[in-house]
N, C-alpha and C positions, 0 to 999 in steps of 0.2 A: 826262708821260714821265719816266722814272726814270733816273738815270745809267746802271743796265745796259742803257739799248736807247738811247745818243744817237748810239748807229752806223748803226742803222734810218734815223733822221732825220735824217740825212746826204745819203739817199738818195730821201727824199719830200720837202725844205727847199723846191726849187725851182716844186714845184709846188703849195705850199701859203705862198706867199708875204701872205700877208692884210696891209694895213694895221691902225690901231689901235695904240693904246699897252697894253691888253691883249695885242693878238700881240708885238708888240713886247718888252715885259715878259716874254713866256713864252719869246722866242727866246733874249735874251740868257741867261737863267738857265739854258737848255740849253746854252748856248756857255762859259759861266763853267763848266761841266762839262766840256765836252769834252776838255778837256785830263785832268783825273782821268782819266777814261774809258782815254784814249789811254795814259794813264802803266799804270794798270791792266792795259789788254789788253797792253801790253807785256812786265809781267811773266808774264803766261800765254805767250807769242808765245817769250821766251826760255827759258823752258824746256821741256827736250826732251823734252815730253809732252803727252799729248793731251788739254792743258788748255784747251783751243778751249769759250766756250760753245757746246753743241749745240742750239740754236734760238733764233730773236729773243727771247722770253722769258726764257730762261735767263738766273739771275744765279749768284754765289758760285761764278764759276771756280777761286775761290783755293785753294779747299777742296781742287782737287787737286794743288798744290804742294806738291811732297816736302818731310818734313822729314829724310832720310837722306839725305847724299852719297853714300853708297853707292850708291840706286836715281837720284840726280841721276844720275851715275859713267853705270850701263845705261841710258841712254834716259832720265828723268825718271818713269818707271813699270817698277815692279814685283814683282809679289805673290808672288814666289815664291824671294827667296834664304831660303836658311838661315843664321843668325848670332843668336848670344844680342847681339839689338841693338835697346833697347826702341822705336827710332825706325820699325821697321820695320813697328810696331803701325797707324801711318795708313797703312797701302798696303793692308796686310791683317792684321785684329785675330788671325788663328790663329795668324799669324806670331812669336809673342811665346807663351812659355810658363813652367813652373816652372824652367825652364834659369837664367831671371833671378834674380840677386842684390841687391834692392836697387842698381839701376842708374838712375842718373840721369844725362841727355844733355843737351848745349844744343845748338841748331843755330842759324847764322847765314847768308846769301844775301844777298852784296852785288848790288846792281841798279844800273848805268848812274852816275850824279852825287850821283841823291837817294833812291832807291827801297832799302829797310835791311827787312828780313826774318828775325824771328827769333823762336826758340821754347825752351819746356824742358820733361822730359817726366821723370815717374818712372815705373820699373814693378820688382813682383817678383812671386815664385813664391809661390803661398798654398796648400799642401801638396803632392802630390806630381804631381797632374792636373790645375790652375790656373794661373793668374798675372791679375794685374791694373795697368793704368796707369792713371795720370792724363796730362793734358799741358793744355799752352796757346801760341797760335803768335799773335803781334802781326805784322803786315801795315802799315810804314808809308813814307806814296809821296811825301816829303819835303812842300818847306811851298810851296802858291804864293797866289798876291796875286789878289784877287778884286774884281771891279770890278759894278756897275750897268748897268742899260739904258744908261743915257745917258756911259757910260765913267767915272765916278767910281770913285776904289778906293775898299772897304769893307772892304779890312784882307787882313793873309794867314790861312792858314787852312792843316790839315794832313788830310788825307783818309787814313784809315787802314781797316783789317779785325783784329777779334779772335775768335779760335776758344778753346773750352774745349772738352776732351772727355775723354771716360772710355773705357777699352779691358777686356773679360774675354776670357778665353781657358779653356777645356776640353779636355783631351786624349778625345776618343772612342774610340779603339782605341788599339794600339800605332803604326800609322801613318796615322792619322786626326785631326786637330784642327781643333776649328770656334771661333768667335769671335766678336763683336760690338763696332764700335766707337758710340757719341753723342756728337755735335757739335753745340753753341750755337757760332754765327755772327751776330757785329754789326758791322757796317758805319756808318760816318759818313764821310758826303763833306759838308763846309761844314756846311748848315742841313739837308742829306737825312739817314737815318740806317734803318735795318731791322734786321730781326732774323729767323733762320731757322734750325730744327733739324733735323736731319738724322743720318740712320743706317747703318752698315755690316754686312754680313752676310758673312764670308767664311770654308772651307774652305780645308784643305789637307791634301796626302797626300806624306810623304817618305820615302821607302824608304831605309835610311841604305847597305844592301848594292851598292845601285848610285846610289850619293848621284844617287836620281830624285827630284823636288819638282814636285807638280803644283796648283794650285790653281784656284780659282774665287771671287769676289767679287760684291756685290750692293752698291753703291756711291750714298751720299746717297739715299738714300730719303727725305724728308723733304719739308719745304715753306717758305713763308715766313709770319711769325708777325706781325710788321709791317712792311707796306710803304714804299717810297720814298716813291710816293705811290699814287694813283691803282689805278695799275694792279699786277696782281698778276706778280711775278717766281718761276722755279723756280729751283728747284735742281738743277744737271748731274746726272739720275742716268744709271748705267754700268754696263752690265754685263761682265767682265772674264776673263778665262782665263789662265793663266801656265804656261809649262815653263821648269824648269832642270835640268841634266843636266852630270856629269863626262862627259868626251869619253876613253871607254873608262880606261887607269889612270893617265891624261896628270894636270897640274894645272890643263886647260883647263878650261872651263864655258862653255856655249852657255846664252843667256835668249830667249824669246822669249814678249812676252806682248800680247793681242791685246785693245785697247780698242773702247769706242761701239760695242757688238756688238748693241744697242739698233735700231742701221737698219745700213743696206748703203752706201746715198749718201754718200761725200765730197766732193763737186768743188773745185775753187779754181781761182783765179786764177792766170796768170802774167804777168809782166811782157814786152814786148818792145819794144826801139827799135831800129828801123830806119831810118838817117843822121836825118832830122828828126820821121819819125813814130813816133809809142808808141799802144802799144796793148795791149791784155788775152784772153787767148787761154784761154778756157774749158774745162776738164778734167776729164770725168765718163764716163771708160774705165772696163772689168774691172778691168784690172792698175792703174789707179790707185787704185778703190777699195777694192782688196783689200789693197795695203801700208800706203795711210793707216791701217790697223786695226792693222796690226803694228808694234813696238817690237824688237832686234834686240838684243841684250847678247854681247860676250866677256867671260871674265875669266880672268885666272891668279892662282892663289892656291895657290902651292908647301907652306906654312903655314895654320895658323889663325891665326896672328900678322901676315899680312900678305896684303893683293893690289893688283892693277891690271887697272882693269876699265877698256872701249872699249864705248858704247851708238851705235846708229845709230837714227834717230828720222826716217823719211822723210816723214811729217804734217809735221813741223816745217820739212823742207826741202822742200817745197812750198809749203807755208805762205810762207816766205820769199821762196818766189822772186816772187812779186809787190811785193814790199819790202826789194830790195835784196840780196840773200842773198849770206853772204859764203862763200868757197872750204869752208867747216867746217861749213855748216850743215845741222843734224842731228846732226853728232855731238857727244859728249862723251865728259868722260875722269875718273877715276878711281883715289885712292889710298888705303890704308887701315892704318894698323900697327899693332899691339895688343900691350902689355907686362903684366903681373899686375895687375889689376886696374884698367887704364887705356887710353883708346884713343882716335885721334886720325883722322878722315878728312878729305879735301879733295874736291874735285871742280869743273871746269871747263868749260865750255860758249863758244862763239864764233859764233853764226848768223845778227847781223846785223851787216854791215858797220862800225856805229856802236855796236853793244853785247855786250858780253859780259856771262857770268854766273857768278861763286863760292861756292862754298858751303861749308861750313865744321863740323866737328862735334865735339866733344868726349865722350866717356862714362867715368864711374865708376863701377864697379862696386864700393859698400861692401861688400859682406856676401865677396866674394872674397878685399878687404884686410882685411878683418876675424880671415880662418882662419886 
């Protein structure tokens, strides 16, 4: 069994109890993981998108952690703001075009005590209906202490994820631009470790007259190149839809963009305690599985120089409520201010009682300080 499915065997442990110091041997080294595991889906859990693997098989949730505070900001996804901001290229490659000047961004995502998240990304405009990036995002879930069958420790150890990938963009009409992002994904937990590439395919259509932004995504398409072990793990693919739209000649903006359009079914869990008894109460209604697909964004943006943006993410606060869910969860929040040739966002998230999530971004824009 591979670190991405030791949640499965959480829930067949009991019935597959075998003696043997073989079973034995195989139990412990899924337990000396589980923790990774748990720190792992955490980071998917707190941020506000619908970064849930979608099947037991599925690994490389990470893949879809924003590297934009910005799209942190609306929900944790979104393919469809408009902004010369090269980070916007992993959400959706159209999204980035010849607008770029030699713009380079870092982004940082503090996570809970030990979990450190961060990336850096070039892209510019390569002549007048173009632009290309590179980037690379380090995933690391701090250091813990690794023990034997038999409780011996064997040292600490740091379980980490690295992404490389390449971004092109084409403008096709005047309000037409299509895209392509490729991603190498490697993973090493302890002594495990894979490798898996994966591809983006996304449109977009902006009408600037009625600042309308409508897109579509074709998201990880790809596979796994080396296994954990054994068994063979995918890759979340996603199919995706985004609207953004000014709210008539206000400086409001409504987002709404609809994930895992792939199936219909969400259900989850929810928690419930009643004076000494708890219990899990199963949820696989219409109206539940129709919002878990939706992502919710406001924003005001008076300027190009600046906004603040409000994402409501009801997957996430479902999600939650089986694990504590605190008063915020689902939502997040959103800052962003931009001076010549330099710009600075923040963004904040609160959805489990015991964890919060920041994130952080920086961009320069050379070729702007350059003029």
């Amino acid at each position: 069994m591979s670190p991405a499915n030791l949640f499965q065997y959480g829930t067949q442990y009991s019935d597959k109890n075998n003696t043997g110091r073989s079973s034995a041997l195989d139990i412990m080294m899924r337990f000396r993981l589980i923790h990774i595991a748990l720190i792992a889906l955490g980071s998917l859990i707190i941020t506000p998108a619908t970064v849930q693997a979608r099947g037991a098989g599925d690994a490389y949730s990470f893949l879809d952690i924003p590297t934009s505070s910005h799209v942190f900001g609306l929900g944790g996804t979104n393919i469809s703001i408009i902004d010369d901001d090269v980070t916007l290229g992993d959400q959706n490659p159209a999204l980035i075009g010849p607008e770029l000047e030699k713009q380079i961004a870092v982004n940082y995502m503090y996570y809970m005590s030990s979990g450190n998240f961060a990336g850096v990304r070039f892209g510019t405009g390569a002549g007048e209906h173009s632009a290309w990036a590179v980037g690379l995002r380090y995933l690391n879930y701090g250091k813990f202490d690794g023990y034997d069958e038999f409780g011996t420790p064997t040292g600490s150890f740091t379980p980490s994820d690295l992404v490389i990938e390449g971004t092109y963009s084409r403008d096709i009409t005047d309000r037409w631009r299509g895209g392509a992002n490729l991603k190498f994904a490697y993973s090493s937990y302890e002594n495990y470790s894979a490798f898996a590439i994966a591809a983006d395919l996304g449109v977009n259509y902006y009408d600037d007259e009625h600042d309308l932004s409508l897109s579509a995504v074709l998201r990880n398409m790809g596979g796994q190149v080396k296994r954990f072990d054994k068994r063979y793990n995918r890759v979340p693919f996603d199919f995706q839809l985004g609207y953004m739209q000014s709210i008539g000649s206000s400086p409001f903006q409504i987002s709404i963009t609809a994930t895992d359009l792939t199936r219909w079914r969400i259900p989850y869990y929810e928690h419930k305690q009643d004076q000494d008894d708890s219990m899990l109460i199963y949820h696989d209604g219409f109206f539940t599985n129709f919002f878990r697909h939706l992502i919710f964004g406001l924003q005001y943006q008076p300027s190009e120089k600046f906004y603040a943006c409000l994402g409501y993410n009801y997957r996430t606060r479902t999600d939650m409520s089986a694990y504590q869910a605190s008063f915020l969860s689902g939502f997040s929040l959103g800052l962003g201010f931009k001076t010549r040739g330099f710009s600075v966002a923040a963004s904040y998230a609160y959805p489990h009682k015991s964890a919060s999530s920041l994130m952080v971004n920086l961009a320069l824009s050379i070729g702007e300080l350059m003029r």
